[in-house]
N, C-alpha and C positions, 0 to 999 in steps of 0.2 A: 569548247568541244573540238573534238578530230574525225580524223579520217581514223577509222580502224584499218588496218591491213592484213590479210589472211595467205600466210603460206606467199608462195612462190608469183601467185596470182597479184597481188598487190603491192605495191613499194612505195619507201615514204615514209616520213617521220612526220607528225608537227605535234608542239608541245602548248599545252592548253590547261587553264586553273578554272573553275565554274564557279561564278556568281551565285553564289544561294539565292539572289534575286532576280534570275534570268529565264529568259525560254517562254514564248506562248502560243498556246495553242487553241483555235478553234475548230468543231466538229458541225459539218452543216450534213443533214440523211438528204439522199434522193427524192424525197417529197418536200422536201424545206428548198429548194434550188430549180432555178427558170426552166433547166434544162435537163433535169430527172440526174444529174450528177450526184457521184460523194465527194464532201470535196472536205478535204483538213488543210491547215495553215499550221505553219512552226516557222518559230525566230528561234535561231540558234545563236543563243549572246553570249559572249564572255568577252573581257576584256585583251584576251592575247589569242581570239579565235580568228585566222586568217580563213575568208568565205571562198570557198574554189566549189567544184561539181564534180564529186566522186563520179568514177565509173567502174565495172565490177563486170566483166561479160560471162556469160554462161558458160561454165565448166563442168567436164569429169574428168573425176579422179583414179586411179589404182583404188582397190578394194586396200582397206589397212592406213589409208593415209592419213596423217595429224595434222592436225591444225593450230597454229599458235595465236595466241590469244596476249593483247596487248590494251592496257586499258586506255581507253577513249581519250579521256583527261590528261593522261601523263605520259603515256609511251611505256609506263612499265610491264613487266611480261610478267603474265598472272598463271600461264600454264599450256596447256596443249589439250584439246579435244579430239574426238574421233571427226572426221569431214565424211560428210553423207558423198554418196558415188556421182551427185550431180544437182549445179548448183545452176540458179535462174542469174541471168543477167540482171542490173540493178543499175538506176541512176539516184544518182542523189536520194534520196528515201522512198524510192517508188523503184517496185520491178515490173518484171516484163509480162506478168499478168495483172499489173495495175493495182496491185498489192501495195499501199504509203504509211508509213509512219513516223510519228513525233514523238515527243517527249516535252515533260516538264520536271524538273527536280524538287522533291516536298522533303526531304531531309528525311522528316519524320522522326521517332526516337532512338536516339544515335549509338546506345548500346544495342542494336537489332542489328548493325555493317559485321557482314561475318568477314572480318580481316581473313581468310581463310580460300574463301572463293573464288573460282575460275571465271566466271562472266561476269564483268560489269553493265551497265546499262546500256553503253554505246555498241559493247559485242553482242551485246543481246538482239537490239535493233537491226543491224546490219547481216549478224549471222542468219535471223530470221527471215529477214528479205529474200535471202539467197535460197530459203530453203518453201517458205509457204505460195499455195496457190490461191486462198482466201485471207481473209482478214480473222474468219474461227478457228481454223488451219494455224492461223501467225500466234494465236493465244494459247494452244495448248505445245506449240511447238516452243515460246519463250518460257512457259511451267516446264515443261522436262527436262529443257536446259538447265534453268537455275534449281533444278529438282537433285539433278545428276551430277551438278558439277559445282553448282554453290552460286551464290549470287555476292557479290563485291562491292556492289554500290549500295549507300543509301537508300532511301525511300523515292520511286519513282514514279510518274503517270505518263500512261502511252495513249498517244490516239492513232488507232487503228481502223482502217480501210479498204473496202473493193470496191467494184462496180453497184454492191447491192446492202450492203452490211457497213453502219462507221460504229465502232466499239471504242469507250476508253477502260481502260487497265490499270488499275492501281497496285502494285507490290513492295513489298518491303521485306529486309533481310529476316533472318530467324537469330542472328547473335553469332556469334561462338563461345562454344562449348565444348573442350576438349577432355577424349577421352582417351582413355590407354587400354587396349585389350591385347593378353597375350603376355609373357616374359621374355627378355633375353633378345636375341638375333628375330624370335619369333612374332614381336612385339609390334602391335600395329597401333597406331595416335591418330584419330579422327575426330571431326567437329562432328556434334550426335543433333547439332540444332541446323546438319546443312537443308539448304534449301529456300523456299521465302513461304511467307502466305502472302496473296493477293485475293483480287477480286474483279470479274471484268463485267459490264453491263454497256448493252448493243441500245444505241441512243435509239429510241422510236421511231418510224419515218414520219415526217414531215416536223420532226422536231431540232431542234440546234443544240448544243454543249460547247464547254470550252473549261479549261483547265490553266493556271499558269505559276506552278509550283507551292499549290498550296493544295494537297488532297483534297479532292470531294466528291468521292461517293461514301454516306452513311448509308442508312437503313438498304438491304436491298432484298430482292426476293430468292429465299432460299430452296425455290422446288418450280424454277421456270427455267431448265437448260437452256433453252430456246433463245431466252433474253438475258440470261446471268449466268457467268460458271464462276467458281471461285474453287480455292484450295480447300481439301477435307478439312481441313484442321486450324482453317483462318479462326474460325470463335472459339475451340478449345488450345491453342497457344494463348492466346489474351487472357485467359482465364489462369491459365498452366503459370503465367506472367504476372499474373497478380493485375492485367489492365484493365478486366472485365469483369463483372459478377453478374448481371442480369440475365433476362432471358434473348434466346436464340433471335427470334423474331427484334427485340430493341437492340440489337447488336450494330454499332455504327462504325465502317472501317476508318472513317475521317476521324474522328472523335476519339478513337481508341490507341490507334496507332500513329497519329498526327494531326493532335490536338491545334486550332485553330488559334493562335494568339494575335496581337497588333499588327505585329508586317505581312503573316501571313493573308491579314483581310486586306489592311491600306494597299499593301505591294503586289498583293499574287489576284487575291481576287476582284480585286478593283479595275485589273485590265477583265475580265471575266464580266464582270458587271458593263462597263463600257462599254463592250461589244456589244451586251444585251437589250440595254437599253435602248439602243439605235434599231433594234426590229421587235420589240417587244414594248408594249405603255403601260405595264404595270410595275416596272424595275424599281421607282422611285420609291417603294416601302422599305428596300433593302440599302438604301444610301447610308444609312445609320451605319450596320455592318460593315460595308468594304471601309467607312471612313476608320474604322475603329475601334467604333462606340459602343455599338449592342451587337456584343459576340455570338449572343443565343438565336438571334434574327438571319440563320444564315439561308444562302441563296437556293435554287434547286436545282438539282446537275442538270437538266436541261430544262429550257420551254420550247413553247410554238412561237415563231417568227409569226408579224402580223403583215408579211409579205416573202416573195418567193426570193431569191438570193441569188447572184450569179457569179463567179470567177469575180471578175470586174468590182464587185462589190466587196470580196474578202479580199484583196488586193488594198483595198484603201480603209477597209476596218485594222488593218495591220499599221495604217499608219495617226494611229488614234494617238493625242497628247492629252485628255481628257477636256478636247474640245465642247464647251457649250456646258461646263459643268461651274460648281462654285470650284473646284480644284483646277480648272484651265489655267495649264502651268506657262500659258504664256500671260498672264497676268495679276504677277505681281511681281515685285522689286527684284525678284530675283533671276528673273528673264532680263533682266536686262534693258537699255532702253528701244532693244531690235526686236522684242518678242521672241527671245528664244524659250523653244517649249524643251530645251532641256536644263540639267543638271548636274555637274559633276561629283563625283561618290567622294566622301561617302553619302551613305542612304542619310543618316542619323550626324546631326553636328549638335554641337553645345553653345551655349551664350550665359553669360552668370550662371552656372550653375544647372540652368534649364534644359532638358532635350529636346531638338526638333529633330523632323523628318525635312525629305526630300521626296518630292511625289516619282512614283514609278510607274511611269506609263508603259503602253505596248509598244509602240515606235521608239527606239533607243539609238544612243551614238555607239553601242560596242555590238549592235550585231555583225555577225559573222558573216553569215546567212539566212535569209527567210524563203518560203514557198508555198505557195498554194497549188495541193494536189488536187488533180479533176480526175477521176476515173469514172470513164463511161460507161454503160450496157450499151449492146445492141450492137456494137462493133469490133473487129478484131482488139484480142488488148493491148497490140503494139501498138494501135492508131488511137486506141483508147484511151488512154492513159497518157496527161499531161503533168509534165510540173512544170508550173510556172517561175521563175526561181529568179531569185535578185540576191545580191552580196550588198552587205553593208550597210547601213541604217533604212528602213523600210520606206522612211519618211520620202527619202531622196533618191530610192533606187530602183529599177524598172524589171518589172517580170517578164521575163521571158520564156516562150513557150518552149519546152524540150519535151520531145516525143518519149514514150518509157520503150518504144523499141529499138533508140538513137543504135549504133554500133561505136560511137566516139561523141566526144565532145569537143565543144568550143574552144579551142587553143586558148583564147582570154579568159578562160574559164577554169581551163586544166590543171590540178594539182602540180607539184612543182614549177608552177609560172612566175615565180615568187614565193615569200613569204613575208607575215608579220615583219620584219628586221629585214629582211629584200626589195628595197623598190624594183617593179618591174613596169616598163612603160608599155608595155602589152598587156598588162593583168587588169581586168574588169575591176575586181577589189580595190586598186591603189587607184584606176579612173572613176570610180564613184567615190573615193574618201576624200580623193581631190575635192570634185564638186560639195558634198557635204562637207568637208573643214571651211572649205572659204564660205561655203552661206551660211556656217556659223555665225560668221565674223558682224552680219547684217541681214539676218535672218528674214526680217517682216517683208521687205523689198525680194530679195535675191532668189527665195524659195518664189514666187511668182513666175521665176522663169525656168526655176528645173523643173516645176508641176505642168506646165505648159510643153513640155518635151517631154517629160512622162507622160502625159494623159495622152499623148501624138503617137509614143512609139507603142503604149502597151494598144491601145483601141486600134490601130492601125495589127497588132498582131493578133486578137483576137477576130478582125474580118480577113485575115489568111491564114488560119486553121482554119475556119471554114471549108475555104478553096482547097487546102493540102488533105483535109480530111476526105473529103469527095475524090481528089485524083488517089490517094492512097488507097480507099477502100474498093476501086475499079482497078489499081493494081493490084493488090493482093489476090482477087481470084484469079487473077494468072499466075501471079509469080508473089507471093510473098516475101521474097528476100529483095524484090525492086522495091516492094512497097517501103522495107524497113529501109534502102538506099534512099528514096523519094525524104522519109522526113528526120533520118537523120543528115541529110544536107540542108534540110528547111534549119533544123535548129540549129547546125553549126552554124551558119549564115546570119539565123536571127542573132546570136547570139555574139558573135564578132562584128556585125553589123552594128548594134549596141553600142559596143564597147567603142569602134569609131564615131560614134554621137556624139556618146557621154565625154570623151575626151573632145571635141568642139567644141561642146556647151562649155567647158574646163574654160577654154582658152577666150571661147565669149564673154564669159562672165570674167574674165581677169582684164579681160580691155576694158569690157561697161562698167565694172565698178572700182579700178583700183582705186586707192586712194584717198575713198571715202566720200568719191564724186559721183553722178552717173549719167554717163554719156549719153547726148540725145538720138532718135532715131528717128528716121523716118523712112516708110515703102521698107521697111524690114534693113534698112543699113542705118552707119551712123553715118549721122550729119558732117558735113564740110561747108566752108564757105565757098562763095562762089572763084577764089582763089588756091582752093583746093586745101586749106588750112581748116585744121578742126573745129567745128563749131565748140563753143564755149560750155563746159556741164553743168548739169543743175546741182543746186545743194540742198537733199532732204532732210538736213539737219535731228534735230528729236523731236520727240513729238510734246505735245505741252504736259501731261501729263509724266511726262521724265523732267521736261524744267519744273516745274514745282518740285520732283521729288529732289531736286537737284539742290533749289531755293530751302527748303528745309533741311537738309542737308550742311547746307553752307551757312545757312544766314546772311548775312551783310559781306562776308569775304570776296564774294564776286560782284556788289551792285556798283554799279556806273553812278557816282552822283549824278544829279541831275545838270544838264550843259557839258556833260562830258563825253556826249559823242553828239 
């Protein structure tokens, strides 16, 4: 994924190819969460997405002016739209009325990409950010777009948010279909299938969802505005398409449009299922499903949590390996003998002739970017409105709080700080891939001590929003533009303050463990003799159950007769 850029207001390039198996997203309502929040999460993965923190400030325009339009994915120029006379400020996927949203990619069926189309999914996202005050506001505002100007991307799902509303969205292209009307000089060529069908539905309160590039909303209610809006014409295209024959009422958009196969269960909803299981005790009927197995057994777009949920908590549901399950991918052979809960792609390898899989968890080594948005009531939306936001694999990376009324960002943070193919020793992205490449190397040990400096820095910024949110909202009734001064300096600070950690910890962890050794410590240093020479390291060698796999493995190639040591 990218930065989109719009007009004159945004600069920048970066080039990006999307994993069909990437991106997840969790939906918690203001009754489901400790503190009456909405709160969504998205990992933004691809394997050449470089994680920075857009910023976008509130502008107007000249009446008349265009907007160019570049797709998310690739940089290429899809076309030029009309620009509304004034546009909200935007951080990273959340504006300045607390307005957040995600995505996940479901492909869906791939003669529906009308090659034709002005907005892709990432223009859609961002152009809407700049333009909605709510999150119902953002749904009929992303239908006009792709209504008016064509939709370019694949089959998508969005999770959308305010203070009081979290909605997911599902849509998908219409095809192309061109047609010619007219002769000669006169002669106009149009696609007659522009536009998409979707379907959006407003998650309950006090209940959770989550999505992660596998459709799922089926059945939905077709005469409740209130809780579902979708396209005129979502069940008469299906029909029109040959994908549908029954009636209005059994009309499923999952099933119709993007039919649930193997990876879409194992790979998409499997992190979906993980997340729920962890607040819900009835998940274990649907294990069959996400493994694979029983396609027909599928899950339901939300339940009720069987407790209340806070930041804090979707902060570390984001860093699931399918911990505590029979698929916990730190145990088996192919972790390694450090426990590593990842995997390198592809998804699917072969052996005689056999296919396997590779598990796809939530927490991955190609995220870009991930975030948990909090958007509050009750208080202004500048001070309202958190994203939490980390670059780089979730597992290993630290949320940090950014106000949606910042005026700048984090210099370690900022676009052009680097890129992918740029090392930059000020960029937060290359000081957390540091620390995650080398806990690769020794994962079971070395993740010990970056969770240990995560759990320090995020819990320590979670008790100052607190304090920032209180001096802010006693500044704002004087002066609102101190207030937005007050915590856009909280978050640049938080957030270059970080990035000076996180490179420590770098330099920590390359003393304590070069080698394959690991330095002792003691009173928080490492040990010396009383001549001031290095205490001697210990060796945690493997654990027994890697020599046995070792011992099978080798047979007799490695044994020591006996009297030979």
């Amino acid at each position: 994924m990218r930065r989109i850029f719009f007009g004159i207001m945004m600069t920048g390039l970066l080039l990006v190819h999307m994993d069909m198996q990437s991106c997840t997203n969790f939906l918690i309502t203001p009754g489901a969460s400790v503190n009456g929040s909405s709160m969504i999460t998205y990992a933004a993965d691809a394997h050449v997405l470089y994680g920075e923190l857009y910023y976008t400030p509130a502008a107007t325009y000249p009446e008349g002016t265009m907007l160019s339009i570049y797709e998310w994915d690739t940089n290429k120029f899809l076309g030029q739209i009309r620009q509304v006379r004034h546009t909200y400020s935007v951080v990273g996927n959340m504006n300045e009325h607390q307005v957040a949203i995600g995505e996940t990619t479901y492909g869906g069926r791939s003669e529906l990409r009308d090659t034709t189309g002005i907005i892709d999914y990432g223009s859609l996202i961002y152009i809407t950010l700049q333009r909605a005050k709510t999150a119902r506001e953002a749904i009929h505002i992303m239908a006009d777009l792709v209504e008016e100007y064509g939709y370019y991307s694949s089959g998508e799902s969005f999770s959308i948010s305010d203070p009081h509303e979290v909605w997911i969205m599902e849509l998908i292209g219409k095809g192309t279909d061109m047609v010619t009307k007219g002769r000669g000089k006169n002669a106009v060529t149009y696609n007659r299938n522009k536009g998409a069908v979707w379907v959006a539905v407003r998650i309950p309160d006090g209940y959770v969802s989550g999505h992660a590039n596998q459709a799922r909303i089926q059945q939905f209610s077709l005469d409740d505005p209130e809780n579902c809006l979708y396209a005129a014409d979502v069940i008469d295209f299906a029909r029109e398409k040959g994908y549908y024959e029954g009636t209005d009422e059994n009309f499923s958009f999952s099933d119709t449009y993007a039919p649930v196969d193997f990876g879409g269960a194992r790979f998409c909803d499997m992190r979906v299922w993980s997340f729920f299981k962890d607040v819900n005790d009835d998940m274990e009927q649907y294990f069959s499903y996400v493994k694979g197995e029983d396609l027909s057994n599928r899950m339901p777009l939300y339940i009720k949590p069987n407790r209340k949920l806070s930041n804090y908590d979707l902060m570390n549901f984001m860093r699931d390996h399918l911990e505590g399950t029979e698929l916990d991918m730190r145990k088996d052979a192919g972790a390694g003998p450090f426990e590593l809960p990842y995997r390198w792609r592809p998804l699917y390898w072969e052996v005689d002739g056999k296919t396997y899989c590779n598990e796809r968890a939530t927490a991955t080594q190609q995220t870009g970017f991930s975030f948990v948005a909090e958007s509050r009531s009750g208080m202004p939306d500048i001070i309202g409105g958190i994203l939490w936001f980390g670059v780089d694999d979730a597992a290993s990376s630290v949320y940090v709080p950014m106000y949606c009324g910042m005026t700048m960002v984090p210099e370690t943070y900022a676009v052009g700080n680097g890129d992918l193919l740029t090392y930059s020793d000020n960029s937060a992205f290359w000081a957390f891939n540091f620390v995650a490449n080398f806990a690769y190397l020794r994962y079971n040990i070395m993740i010990e001590d970056v969770k240990k400096k995560q759990a320090e820095l995020e819990k320590g910024f979670i008790e100052k929003v607190k304090e920032i949110d209180q001096k802010a909202i006693a500044m704002y009734e004087e002066d609102p533009e101190k207030a937005r001064a007050l915590v856009t300096n909280f978050s640049v600070n938080a957030g270059n303050h970080t990035v000076a950690e996180w490179k420590d910890l770098g330099q920590y962890l390359l003393v304590k463990y070069m080698d394959g050794n690991v330095k002792r410590e003691k009173n928080g240093q490492f040990e010396r003799t009383e001549y001031g020479y290095p205490v001697g390291p210990s060796f945690p060698g493997y654990s027994e159950e890697w020599k046995r796999e070792v011992v099978r493995d080798t047979g007799e190639k490695l044994l020591v007769p006996e009297g030979g040591h």
